[in-house]
Legacy VTK file of the C-alpha trace (Angstrom):
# vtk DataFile Version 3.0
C-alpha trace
ASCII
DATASET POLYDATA
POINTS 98 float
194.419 36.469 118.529
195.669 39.823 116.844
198.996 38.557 116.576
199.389 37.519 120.278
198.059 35.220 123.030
196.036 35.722 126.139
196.789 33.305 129.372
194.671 33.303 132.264
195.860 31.720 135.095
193.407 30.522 137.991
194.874 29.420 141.346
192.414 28.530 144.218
193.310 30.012 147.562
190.784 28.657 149.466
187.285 27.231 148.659
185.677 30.772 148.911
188.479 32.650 147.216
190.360 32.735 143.853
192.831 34.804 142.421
193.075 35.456 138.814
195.838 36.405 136.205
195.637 37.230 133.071
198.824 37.983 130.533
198.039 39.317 127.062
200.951 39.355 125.001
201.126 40.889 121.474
204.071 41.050 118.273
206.314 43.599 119.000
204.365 44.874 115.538
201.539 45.221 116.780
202.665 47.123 119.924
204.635 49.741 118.347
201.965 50.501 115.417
200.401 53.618 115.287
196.498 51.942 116.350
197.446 49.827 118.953
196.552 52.635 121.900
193.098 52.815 120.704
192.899 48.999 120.304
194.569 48.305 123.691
191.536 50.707 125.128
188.825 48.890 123.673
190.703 45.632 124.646
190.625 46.341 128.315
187.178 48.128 127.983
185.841 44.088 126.558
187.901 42.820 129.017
186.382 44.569 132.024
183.247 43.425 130.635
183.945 39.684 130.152
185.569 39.133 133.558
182.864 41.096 135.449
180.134 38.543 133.972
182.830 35.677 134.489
183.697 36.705 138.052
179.870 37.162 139.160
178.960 33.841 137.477
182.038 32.178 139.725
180.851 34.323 142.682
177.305 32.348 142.290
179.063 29.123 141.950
181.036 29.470 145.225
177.857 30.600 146.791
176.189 27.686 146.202
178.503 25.184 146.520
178.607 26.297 150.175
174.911 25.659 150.563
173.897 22.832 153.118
171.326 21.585 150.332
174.740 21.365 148.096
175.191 17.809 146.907
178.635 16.713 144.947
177.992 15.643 141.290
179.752 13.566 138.352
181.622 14.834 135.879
180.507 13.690 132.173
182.508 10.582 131.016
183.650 13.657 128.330
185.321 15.763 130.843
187.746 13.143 132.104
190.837 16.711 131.876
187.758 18.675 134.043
187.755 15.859 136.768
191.515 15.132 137.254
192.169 19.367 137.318
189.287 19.085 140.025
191.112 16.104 142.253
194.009 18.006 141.894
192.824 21.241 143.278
191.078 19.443 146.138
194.043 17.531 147.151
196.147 21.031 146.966
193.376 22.413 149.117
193.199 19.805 151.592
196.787 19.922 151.479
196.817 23.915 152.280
199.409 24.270 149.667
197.176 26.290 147.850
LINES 1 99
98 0 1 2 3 4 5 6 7 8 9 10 11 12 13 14 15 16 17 18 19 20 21 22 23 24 25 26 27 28 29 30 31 32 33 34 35 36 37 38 39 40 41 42 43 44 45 46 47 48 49 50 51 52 53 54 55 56 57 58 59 60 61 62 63 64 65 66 67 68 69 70 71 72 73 74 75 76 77 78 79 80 81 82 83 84 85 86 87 88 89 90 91 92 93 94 95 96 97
């Protein structure tokens, strides 16, 4: 993506909390060309925007997975990667080595 790569990096802290990383790399071209100020400025400007609507969807997702009326679903046979990421976590949590 524009001659780099973006990696966000999720790590649960606790069931109500999450902290988020994201690295954006770019070619060293890319950095040091004349536009890439005014590109880098409309990059965090979309940026902002994305992870606000991201982070208030999650927000609504912790919310109600804390609900009493909350009830623990299936994964789709097609998300097999979804459900073994999701043991994982929970064993980390239950662990406390999040």
């Amino acid at each position: 993506m524009n001659g780099g790569a973006d990696i966000r990096v999720l790590a649960p802290l606790s069931a109500q909390q999450t902290r988020s990383t994201i690295l954006a790399t770019r070619r060293r071209e890319h950095a040091e060309s004349s536009g890439f100020a005014e590109w880098l400025a409309h990059y965090v400007a979309t940026a902002e925007v994305t992870n606000k609507e991201d982070n208030d969807i999650n927000l609504i997702q912790q919310i109600g997975v804390a609900s009493s009326r909350a009830a623990v679903g299936r994964f789709c046979h097609l998300e097999a990667g979804a459900w073994h990421l999701a043991q994982y976590v929970r064993r980390r949590v239950a662990q406390g080595d999040a």
